[in-house]
N, C-alpha and C positions, 0 to 999 in steps of 0.2 A: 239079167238072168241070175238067178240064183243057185246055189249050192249048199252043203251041207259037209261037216268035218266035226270031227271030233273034239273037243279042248282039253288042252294040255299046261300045265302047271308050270311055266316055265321059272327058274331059280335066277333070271338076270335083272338086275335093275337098271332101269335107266331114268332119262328126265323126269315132267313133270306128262309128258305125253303118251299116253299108252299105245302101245305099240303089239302091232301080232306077226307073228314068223307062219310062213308058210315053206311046204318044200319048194324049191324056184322052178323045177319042172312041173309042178303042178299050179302054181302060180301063172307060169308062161301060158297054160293050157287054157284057163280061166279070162287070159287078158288081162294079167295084175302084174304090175312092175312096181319094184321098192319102192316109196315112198307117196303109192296112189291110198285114196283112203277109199276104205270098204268098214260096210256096214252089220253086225252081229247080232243077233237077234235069236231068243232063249224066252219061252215062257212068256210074252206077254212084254219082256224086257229086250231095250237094244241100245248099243254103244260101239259109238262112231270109233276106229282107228286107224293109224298108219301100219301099211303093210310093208315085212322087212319080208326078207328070202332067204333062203340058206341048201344048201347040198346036204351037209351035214349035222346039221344041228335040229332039225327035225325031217319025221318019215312022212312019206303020203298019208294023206286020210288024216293027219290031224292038222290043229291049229293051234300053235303053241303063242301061249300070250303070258306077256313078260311080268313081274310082281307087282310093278303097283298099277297093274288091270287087277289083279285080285283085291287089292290094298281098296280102291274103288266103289270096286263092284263083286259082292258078297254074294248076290242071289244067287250066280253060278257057280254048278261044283263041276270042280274038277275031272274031266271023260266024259261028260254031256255033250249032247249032240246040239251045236249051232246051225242058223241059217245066215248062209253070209251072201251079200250084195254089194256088188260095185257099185262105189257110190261116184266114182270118176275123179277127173281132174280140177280143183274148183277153178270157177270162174273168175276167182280175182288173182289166178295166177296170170291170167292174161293183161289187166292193174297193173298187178309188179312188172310184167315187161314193158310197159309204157312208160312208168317210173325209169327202169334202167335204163333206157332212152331218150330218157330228161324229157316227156309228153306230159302237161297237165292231167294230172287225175279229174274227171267231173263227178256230180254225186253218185252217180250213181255206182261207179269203180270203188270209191271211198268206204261207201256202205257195204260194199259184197269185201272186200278187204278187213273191215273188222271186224264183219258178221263170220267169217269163216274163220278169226282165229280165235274168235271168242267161242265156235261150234267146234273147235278142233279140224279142221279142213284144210288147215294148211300149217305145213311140218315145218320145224324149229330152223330149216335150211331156208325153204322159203321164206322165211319172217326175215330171216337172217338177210335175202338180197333186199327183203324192203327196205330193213333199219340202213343197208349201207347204200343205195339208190336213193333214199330220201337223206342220205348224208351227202352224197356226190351232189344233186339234183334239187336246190332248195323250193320251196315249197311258193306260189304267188296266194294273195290272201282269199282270194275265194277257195283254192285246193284247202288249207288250213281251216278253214271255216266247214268245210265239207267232212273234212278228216275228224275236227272234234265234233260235229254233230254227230258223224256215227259214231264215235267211242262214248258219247253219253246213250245213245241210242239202243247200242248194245249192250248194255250196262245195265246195272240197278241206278236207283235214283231215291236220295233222301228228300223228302220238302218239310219245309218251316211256315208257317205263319209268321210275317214281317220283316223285320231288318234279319239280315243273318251275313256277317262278318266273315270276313276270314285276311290272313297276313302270309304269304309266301315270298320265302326266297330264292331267286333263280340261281342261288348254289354256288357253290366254287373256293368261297370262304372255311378256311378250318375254325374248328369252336363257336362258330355263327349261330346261337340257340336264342337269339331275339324274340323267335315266335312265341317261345316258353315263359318271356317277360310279357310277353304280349297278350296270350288268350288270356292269363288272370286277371292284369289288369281291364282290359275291356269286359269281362265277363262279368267284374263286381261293379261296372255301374248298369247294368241289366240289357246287354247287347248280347242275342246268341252270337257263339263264336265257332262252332264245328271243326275242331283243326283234326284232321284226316293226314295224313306224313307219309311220306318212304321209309324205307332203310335206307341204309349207305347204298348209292347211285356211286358219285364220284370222292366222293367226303370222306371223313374219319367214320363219322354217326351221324347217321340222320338223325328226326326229332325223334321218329320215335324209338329209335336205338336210346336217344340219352333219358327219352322218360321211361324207359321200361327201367330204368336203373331201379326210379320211386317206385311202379306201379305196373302191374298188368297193362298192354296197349293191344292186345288181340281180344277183342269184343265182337258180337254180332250187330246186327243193325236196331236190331230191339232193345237190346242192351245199351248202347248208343243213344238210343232215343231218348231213355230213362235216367241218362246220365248228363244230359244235356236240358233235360225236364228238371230235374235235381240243381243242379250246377252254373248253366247257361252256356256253356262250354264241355268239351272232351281234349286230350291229346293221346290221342290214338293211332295205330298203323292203319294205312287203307287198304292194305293187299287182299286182306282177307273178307273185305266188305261190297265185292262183286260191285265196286261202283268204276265205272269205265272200268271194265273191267279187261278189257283187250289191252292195254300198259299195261299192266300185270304181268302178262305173257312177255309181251314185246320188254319190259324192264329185264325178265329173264336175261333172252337176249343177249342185250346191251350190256350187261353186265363184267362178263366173263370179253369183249368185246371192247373195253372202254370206250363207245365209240357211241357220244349222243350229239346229234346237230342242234342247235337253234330251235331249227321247228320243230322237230323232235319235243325237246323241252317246252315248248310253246303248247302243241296240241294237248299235251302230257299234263300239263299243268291246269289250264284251260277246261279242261275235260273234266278233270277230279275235282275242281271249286264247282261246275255247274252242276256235275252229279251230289255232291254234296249238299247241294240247294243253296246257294251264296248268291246274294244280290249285292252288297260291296264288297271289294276283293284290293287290297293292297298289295302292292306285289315292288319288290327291291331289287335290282341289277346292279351288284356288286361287280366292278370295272378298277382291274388294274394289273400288273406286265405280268404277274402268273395265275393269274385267276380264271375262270371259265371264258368271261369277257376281257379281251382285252383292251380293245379298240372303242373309244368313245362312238366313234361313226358307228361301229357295232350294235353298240347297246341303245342307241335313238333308233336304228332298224325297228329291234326285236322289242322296245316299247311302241314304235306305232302299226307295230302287228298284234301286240295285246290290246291295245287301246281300237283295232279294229274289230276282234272279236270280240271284246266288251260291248262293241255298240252292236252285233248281229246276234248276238244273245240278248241286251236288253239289260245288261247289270255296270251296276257302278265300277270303272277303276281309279288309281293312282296309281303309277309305275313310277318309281322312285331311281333317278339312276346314282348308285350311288361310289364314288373315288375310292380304294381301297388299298392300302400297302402291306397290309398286318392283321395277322387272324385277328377274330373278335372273342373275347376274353383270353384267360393265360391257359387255362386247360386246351386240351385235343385229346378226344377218345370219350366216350358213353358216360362212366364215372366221372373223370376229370370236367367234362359238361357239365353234369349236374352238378357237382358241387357248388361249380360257379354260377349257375343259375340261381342257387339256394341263398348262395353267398347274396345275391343283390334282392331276390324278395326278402330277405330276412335282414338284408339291410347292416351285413355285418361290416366293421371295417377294412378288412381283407378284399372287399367284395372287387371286383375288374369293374375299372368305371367308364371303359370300354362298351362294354357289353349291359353296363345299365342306360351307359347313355342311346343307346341302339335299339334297343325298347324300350325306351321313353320317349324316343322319336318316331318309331316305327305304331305305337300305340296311340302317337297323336294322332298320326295320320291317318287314322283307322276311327278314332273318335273323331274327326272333322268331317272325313266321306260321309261317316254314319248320322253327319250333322247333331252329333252330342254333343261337339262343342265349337265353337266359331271359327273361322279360320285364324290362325297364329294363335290361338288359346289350347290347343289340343295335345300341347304336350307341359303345360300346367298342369291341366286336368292330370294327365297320367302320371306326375311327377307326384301330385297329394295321395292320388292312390294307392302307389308304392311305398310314399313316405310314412304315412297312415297305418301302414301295415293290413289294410282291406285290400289290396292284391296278395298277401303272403297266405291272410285268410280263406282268399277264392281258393288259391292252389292246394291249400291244405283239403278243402272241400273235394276238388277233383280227383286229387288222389285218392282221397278214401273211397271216392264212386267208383272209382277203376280198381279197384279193393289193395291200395297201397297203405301204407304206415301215415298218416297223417303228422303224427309228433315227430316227423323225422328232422333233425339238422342237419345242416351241410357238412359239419365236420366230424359226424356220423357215417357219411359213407365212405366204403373203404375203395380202395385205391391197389395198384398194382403191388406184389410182395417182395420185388426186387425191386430196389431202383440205382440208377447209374448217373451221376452227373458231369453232364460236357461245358468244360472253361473253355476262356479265349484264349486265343495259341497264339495272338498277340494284339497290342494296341490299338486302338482303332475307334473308327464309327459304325455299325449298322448301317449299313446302305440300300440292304435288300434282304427282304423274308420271302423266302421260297415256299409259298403255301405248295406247292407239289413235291415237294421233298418233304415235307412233313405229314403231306398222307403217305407218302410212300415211307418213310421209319414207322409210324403208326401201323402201318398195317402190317409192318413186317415184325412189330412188338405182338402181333394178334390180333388188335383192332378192325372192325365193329364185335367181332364176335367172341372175342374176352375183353369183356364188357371194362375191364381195369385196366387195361393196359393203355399206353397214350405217354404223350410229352406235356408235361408243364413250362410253359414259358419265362422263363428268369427276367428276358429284357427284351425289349422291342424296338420296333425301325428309329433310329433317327438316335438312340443312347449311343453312346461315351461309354465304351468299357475298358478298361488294363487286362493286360495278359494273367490269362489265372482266375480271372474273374469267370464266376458260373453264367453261363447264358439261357442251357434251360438244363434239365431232369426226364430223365428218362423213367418210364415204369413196366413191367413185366411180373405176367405171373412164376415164369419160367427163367432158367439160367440160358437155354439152346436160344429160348428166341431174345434176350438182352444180348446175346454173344452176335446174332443176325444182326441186329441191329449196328450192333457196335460196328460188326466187319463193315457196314452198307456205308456208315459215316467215313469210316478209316480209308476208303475206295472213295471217299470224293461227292457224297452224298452230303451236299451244304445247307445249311436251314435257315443262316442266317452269313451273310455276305460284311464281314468286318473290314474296311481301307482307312 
């Protein structure tokens, strides 16, 4: 049954979901309760929303819709008369309570589940019991295989002609920007490479937080194309590339949530290399006592669940599991990334030999899948390339396709405008680097989103320090957030475990 109200310019902002208020006695009358979705329809034009209620915040007869429905959707003006349609309860909220039940999802649950939150059908709450129902309730591998078919399904999708690369990390590492050694070099011996990225998930910076530092990473798919025609390679954001594009929403989510399981990251992952078009995919499990993974039995799981999807897709993997105690290179934070990434294509002496040796391993293993080079030769190959200085030059190339500075040096970019540095407070060894205590300073310096702020690393697991001796460096744009930080440290926040 249909109806008809007037619209009204509402001055509230909310998410990313457009939302309409109705009066709730008229609402009641209609059969419409908060959070059911109904459907708008103007000219020729319609757009699906979540319906709120209220006594007093709007009158009968109209249909107040909140700013960024207007933000949206332009065609309509303000006091225009709507037709509005109960579009109902969806169907995969009945999914989610099966999930909450710990009940295998079959395909068909999987596809109505990302088909409505990619159509908007189901509100930010209900996503909400998925992401924590598939947290509590882990996932068996045909549900997983079902879940990323639909999130490619509902999605856009890039394709290549022939090999097409790609290197991901299952996270958890601070300063871990290997993939950034990585698409150059594999790109300059003629491998597409399509690197599509997050933002910060659970990290300091994601990749593409730390390449925006060089270079624009918000492109469209066209633009993408041509820069990968150009190049052989991109390092760009994926959020804005409608590819799986139901994690997008759900990353929302999770975000504000800290709260990502396994499979979670598995189908997330999964989903964004096949939408991308990837026939070999490297992929790293960084395992160690504060990292994403902690648990060796862990991490053999969650490799022969990618290595199941690999084969129900039809594309090449390597799942590397790899031991870890200490971030990878000395920076943490967007800036302090890049530099160090620059530091090692450009091959300076300063460079973290960390974080070269990490993509030079990670890049063999990417030229072997892709059978460019033999097996145990493949991180020779990538060691002449970087030496060579023909990966310094691929990168220099991508930047400028992504319309960055190309002539940039490492020791060109700038860095936070305060800095603070924290010594040992007494003798000792390194025992333990607390990668989560070092997102948590970083983010409380501002990081991902003052791109400069971050800790640089003085010294790492396993050194010999004296009291008084620097351990790392603090940076801030600001004095309010150096003093947060400071207090965080002062209260028992340790980054670095000296006995």
């Amino acid at each position: 049954m249909s109806f008809f109200l007037k619209s009204k310019k509402l001055d509230i902002k909310t998410g990313a979901e457009p939302i309409a208020m109705l009066h709730e006695e008229e609402a009641y009358h209609f059969g419409i309760r908060a959070g059911d979705k109904i459907q708008i329809s103007w000219r020729g034009k319609k757009a699906i929303v979540e319906a709120n209620t209220s006594i007093k915040k709007i009158n009968r007869g109209n249909l107040g819709l909140y700013s960024n429905f207007w933000d949206k959707y332009s065609t309509l003006n303000d006091g225009e008369i709507v037709e509005i349609d109960f579009i109902g309860r969806a169907e995969s909220v009945n999914a989610i309570k099966k999930k909450i039940f710990g009940k295998a999802l079959n395909e068909k649950d999987c596809n109505s589940i990302m088909k409505d939150i990619v159509e908007n059908r189901l509100s930010n709450t209900q996503i909400a019991y998925f992401v924590a129902a598939s947290y509590m309730n882990p996932s068996n591998n045909e549900e997983l295989y079902y879940l990323t078919k639909a999130m490619v399904l509902n999605g856009g999708k890039m394709e290549f002609k022939g090999i097409v690369a790609d290197k991901h990390s299952f996270g958890g590492i601070a300063g871990n920007e290997a993939a950034m050694i990585v698409v150059p070099i594999v790109a300059s011996l003629g491998i597409k490479i399509p690197k599509t990225s997050s933002r910060a998930i659970t990290s300091v910076s994601g990749t593409a937080d730390t390449m925006e530092v060089l270079c624009p990473v918000s492109h469209g798919v066209k633009k993408i194309k041509q820069i990968i025609e150009k190049t052989n390679a991109c390092l760009v954001w994926g959020g804005g590339l409608d590819l799986a594009s139901a994690d997008d929403r759900i990353i929302k989510i999770n975000y504000p949530m800290s709260l990502e399981s396994y499979d979670k990251a598995i189908v997330s992952i999964m989903a964004k290399k096949i939408a991308s078009g990837a026939t070999h995919i490297v992929i790293d499990l960084p395992i160690g006592e504060t990292t994403k993974i902690p648990e060796l039995s862990d991490a053999k799981i969650i490799k022969q669940k990618f290595e199941y999807l690999a084969k129900r897709f039809k594309v090449k993997i390597d799942v590397v599991i790899v031991p870890v105690r200490d971030p990878i290179g000395k920076g943490i934070g967007p800036a302090l990334e890049a530099r160090d990434v620059l530091r090692v294509l450009q091959q300076k002496e300063n460079r973290p030999g960390d974080l070269e040796s990490e993509g030079i391993k990670m890049a063999g293993r990417v030229l072997e899948l892709c059978k460019k080079a033999k097996n145990g030769q493949g991180q020779g190959l990538a060691w002449k390339q970087l030496q060579s200085g023909e990966a310094w030059k691929k990168m220099q190339e991508i930047i400028k396709a992504q319309g960055g500075k190309a002539e940039i040096d490492s020791e060109d970019i700038t860095i936070g405008a305060i800095k603070n540095y924290i010594n040992a407070s007494k003798d000792g060894k390194i025992i333990l680097v607390n990668q989560k205590a070092i997102n948590d300073i970083c983010r409380t310096l501002g990081a991902p989103n003052d791109k400069f702020a971050g800790i640089y690393l003085n010294k790492e697991f396993g050194n010999k320090v004296k009291k008084g001796e620097r351990l790392f460096t603090l940076y801030a744009q600001n004095k309010e957030r150096m003093d947060l930080a400071l207090n965080a440290i002062k209260k028992g926040l340790e980054v670095f475990k000296v006995q």
